[in-house]
N, C-alpha and C positions, 0 to 999 in steps of 0.2 A: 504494500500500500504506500502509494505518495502524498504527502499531503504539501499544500500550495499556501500560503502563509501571504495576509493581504489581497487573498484571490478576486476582491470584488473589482481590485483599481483593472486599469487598461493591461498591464504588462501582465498581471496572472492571469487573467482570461486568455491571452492568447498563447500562455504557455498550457493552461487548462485543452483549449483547443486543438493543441498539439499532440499532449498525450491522449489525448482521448479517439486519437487514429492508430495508436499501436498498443492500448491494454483496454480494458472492458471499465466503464466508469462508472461501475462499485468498487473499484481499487483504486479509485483518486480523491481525495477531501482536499475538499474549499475550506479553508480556516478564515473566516470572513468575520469583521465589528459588528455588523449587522445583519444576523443570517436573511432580512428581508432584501437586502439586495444579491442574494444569491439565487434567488427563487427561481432565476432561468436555467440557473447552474443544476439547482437540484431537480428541474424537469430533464435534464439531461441524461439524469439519472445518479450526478455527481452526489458525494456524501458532503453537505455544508453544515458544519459547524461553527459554532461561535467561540470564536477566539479571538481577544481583543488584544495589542500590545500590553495595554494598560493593565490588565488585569490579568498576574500571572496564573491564577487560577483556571481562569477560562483556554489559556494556553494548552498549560496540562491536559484538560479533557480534551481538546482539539488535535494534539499530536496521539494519543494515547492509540495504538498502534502499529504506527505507521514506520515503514521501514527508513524511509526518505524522507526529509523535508527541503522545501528551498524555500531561504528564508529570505524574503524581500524584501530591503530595506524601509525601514520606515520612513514617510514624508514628513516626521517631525523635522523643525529645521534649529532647534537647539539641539547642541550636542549634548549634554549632559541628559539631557529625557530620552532623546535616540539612543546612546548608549543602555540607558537601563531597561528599553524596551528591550533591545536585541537581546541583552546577560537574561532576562524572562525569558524570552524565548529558547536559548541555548540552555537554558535551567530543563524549562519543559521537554524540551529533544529529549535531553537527558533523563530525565525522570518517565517519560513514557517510551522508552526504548527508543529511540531513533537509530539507526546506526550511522547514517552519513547525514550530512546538512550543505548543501550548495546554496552560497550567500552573494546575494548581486552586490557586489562593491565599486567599486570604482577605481578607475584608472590612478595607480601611484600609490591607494592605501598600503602598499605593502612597506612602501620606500618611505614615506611619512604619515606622522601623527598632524601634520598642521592642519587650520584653514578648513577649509569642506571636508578635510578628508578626514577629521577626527575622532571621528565616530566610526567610519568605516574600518580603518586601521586599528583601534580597539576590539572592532568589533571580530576580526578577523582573526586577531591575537586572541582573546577570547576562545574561540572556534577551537581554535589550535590546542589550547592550553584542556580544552575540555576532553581531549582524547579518544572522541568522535572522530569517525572517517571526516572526511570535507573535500569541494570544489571551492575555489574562489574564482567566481565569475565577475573579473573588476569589467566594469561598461564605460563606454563612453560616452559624450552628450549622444542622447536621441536626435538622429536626420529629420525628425517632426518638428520639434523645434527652429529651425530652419529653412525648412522646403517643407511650407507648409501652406494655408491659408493666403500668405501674400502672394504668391508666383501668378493666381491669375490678377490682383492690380500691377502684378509686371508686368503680363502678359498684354491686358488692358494700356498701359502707357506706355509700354514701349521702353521701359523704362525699371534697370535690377539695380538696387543700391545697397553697399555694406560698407561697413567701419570696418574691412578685416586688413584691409593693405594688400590685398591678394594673395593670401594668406591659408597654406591648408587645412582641411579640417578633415578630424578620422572618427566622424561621427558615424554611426549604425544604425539604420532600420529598428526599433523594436521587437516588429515581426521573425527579424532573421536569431538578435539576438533572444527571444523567447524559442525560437527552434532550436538553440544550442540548450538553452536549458534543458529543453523536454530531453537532448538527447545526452547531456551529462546525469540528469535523473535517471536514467533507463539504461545505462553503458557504465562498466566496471569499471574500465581504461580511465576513467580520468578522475577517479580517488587519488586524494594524497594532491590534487595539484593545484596552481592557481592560473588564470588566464586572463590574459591582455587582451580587451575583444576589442579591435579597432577596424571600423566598415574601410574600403576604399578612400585611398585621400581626393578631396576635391578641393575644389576655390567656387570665388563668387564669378571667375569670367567662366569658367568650364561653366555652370549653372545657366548663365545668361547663354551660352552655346546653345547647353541641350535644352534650354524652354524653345529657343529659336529651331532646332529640328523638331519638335514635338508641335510646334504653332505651326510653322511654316510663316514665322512673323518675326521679324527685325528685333532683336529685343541689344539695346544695350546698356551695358554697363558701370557703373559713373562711382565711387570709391568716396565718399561722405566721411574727413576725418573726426568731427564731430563724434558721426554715428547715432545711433536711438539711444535714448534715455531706460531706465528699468534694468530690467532682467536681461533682457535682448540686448542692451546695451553691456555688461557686461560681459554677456556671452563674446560677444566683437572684440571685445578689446580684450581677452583671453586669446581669441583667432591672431588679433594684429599680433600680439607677443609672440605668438610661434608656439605656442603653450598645448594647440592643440595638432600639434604636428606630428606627433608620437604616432608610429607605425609598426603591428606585428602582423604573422598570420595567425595567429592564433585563432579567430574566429571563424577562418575558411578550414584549419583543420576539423576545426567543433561541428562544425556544419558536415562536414566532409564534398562542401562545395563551394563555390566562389561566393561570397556575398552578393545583397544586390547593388548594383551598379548606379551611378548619378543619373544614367539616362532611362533605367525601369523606375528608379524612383519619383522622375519628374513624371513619366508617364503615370505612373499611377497617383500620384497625387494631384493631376488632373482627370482621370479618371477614364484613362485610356487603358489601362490594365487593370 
């Protein structure tokens, strides 16, 4: 039995999705805050449980005999409360038998404690120390976050703008990377490891390129040192740095295929594929 930890957000449903093409799902549990938003899950036949981070009790019952967990990081964004979610969780593994736990971390927890990664890097030392099997699946920014929603007011004006300097980025699909999960859940081979999952490098002109093959429309390019304010603007000025330049193959081994490409991805998130 696997159980899926956070199952209701976007990333465990599509790794739920995944498994549930190569085992039968009465051997997959939703460990969801709210078993009402699983209800689609449990007409699937899924076993959904309530297991709340916050409450290490509800944890307990929720892993309680499951061989596998993957435990997905929580969207708290203090470190100190993400921390004691994940040690609950790793508590629960442990006390309802788990024997492995594959934990999405992120790119560099291994290498530092700083900054975003503080929680993750604890969290993973944690893992370790607990003497549970383990994967570490450290991820990188999601390609949603970027090739998203805006491409058709590009498309529309004619017109792709970033703060990144032209700059690459080794973000990943969701999709591809919830297929490596489903298949580090289900595959011996990669106990005991941790893994770099970086999609294909791209820039913001490759982008403007491939909306321009997918439109069959002039799209160009124009580099805003400014950039956007928020979130997105941060994310840019991680890009300008070089910060997201990092490249392994580790997620075309995981996959045991090529990731998906800038030019499936643009298509499909106009909704050509």
């Amino acid at each position: 039995m696997i159980v899926i930890s956070a199952a209701a957000g976007a990333f465990g449903r599509l790794v739920i999705e995944r498994l549930l093409t190569r085992m039968p799902a009465g051997e997959v549990v939703a460990a969801v805050r709210d078993p009402v938003r699983g209800a689609d899950l449990a007409a699937l036949g899924v076993d959904v449980r309530h297991g709340d981070y916050d409450d290490p009790a509800s944890l307990r019952s929720a892993f309680r005999g499951a061989e596998r967990l993957l435990l997905i990081s929580s969207p708290e964004l203090a470190p100190d409360r993400r921390i004691r979610q994940h040690l609950a969780a790793i508590d629960a593994a442990g006390v309802g038998g788990v024997q492995a736990i594959a934990y999405t971390s992120f790119l560099g927890a291994d290498r530092s404690g700083e900054g975003m990664n503080a929680a993750h890097h604890a969290t993973e030392r944690a893992i370790i120390d607990s003497g549970l099997g383990y994967t570490m699946l450290r991820h990188p920014f999601y390609s949603e976050a970027f090739i998203g929603t805006g491409l058709r007011d590009a498309v529309e004006s004619g017109d792709l703008v970033s703060g990144t300097g032209g700059r690459g980025l080794n973000t990943a699909l969701r999709a591809d990377l919830a297929e490596a999960a489903a298949n580090v859940l289900t595959e011996d081979a990669h106990l005991g490891r941790g893994y770099d999952l970086t999609g294909p490098l791209w820039t913001y002109p490759q982008l403007a390129e491939a909306l321009g093959e997918a439109t069959g429309k002039k799209i160009e390019y124009r580099e805003d040192a400014d950039g956007p304010s928020g979130p997105m603007g941060f994310l840019m000025g991680l890009a300008r740095s070089g910060a997201l330049e990092r490249q392994t193959d580790d997620l075309r081994r995981v996959l045991g295929r090529a990731p998906t490409s800038l030019r499936q991805a643009v298509a499909s998130a106009l909704g050509q594929g």
